[in-house]
N, C-alpha and C positions, 0 to 999 in steps of 0.2 A: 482418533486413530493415531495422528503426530505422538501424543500423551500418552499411549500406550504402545509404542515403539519407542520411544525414551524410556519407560521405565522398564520394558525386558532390556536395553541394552545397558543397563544400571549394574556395573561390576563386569562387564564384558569390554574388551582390549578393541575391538573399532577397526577401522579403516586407518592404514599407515604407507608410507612408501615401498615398503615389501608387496605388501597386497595390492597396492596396483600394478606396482610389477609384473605379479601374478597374472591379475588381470588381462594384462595388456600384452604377456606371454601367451596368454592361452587365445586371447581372438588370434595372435598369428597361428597359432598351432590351429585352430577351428578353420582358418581362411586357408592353408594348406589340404587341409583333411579335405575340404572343398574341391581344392581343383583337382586331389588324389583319385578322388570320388569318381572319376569321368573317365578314368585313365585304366587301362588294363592291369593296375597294380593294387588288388583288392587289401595287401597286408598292410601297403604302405600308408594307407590309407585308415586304416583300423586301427596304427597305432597311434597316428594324429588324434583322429580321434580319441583316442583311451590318453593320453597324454593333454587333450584340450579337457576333458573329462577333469583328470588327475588335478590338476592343476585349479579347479575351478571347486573342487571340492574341498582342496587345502587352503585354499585363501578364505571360503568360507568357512571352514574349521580357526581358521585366523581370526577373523572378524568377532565369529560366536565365542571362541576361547573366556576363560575367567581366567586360567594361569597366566596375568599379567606381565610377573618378570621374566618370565620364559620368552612370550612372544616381544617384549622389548630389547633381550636379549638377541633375535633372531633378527630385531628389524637393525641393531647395532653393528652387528655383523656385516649384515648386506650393505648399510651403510657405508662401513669401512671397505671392503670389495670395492665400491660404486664408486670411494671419491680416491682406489690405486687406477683403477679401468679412466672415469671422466677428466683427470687433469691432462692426460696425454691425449683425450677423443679434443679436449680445449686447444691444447697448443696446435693441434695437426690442420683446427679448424681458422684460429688465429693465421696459422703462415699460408692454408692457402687464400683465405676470404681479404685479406689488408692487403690493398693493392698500393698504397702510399709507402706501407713502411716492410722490410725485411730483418727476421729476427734469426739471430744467429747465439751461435755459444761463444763464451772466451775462452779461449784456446788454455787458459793458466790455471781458473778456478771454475771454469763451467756455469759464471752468469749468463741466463739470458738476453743478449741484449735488443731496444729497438732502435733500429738504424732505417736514415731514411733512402728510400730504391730510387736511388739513380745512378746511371749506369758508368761503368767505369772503376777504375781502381782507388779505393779510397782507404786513408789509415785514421785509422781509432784509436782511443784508449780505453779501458776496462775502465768505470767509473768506482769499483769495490776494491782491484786490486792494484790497478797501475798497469796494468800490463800491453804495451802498445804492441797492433798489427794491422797487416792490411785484410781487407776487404776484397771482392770482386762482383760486382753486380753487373748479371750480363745481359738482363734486359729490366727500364723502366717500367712508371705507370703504364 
């Protein structure tokens, strides 16, 4: 059975990061449609559903595809999208989760720097450009 599920997917494009994307878009759209379901709002409901539907169809249209560079093309894309969106979802999660250290900008070139949180007024220097300032940390660890 394994032997003959590898050989249809012989020249077919597979599972890639788009497609679970997909995936993982459409069970929230299916887990909404859900709780729509219960709720005096019949339309709001029917388009989760047609949207978790949609979604589920095109990621297997993904998966099934032979036109290779199209769908590498499609997952380069999202790519690019994922890593303008993930480096700012990184920093927002670095400054609130580091309870030891506080990261700020330099006021002259815009390096991120890490400084360590203790509290009080403290002066720095830019380690790229030279540029010294103070600091203000108003509460520690």
């Amino acid at each position: 059975m394994i032997q003959k599920l590898r050989s249809f997917m012989v020249g077919r494009y597979g599972f890639d990061q788009l497609t679970r994307f997909l995936f993982i878009l459409s069970i929230v759209f299916w887990v909404l449609s859900g709780i729509f379901r219960f709720l005096p709002l019949p339309r709001v409901h029917f388009i989760f559903w047609l949207l978790n539907t949609a979604l589920y169809v095109f990621a297997f249209y993904r998966m099934f595809s032979k036109n290779i560079d199209r769908r590498t093309l499609e997952n380069e894309r999202y790519l690019q999208l994922k890593s303008r969106i993930y480096p700012k979802w990184s920093d927002f999660s670095k400054k609130h989760l580091d309870k030891d250290y506080l990261y700020k900008a330099c006021p002259h070139c815009g390096t991120r720097l890490r400084l360590r949180r203790i509290r009080g007024k403290h002066k720095t220097k830019c380690p790229k450009c030279g540029t010294k300032f103070t600091i203000r940390v108003f509460w520690d660890r």
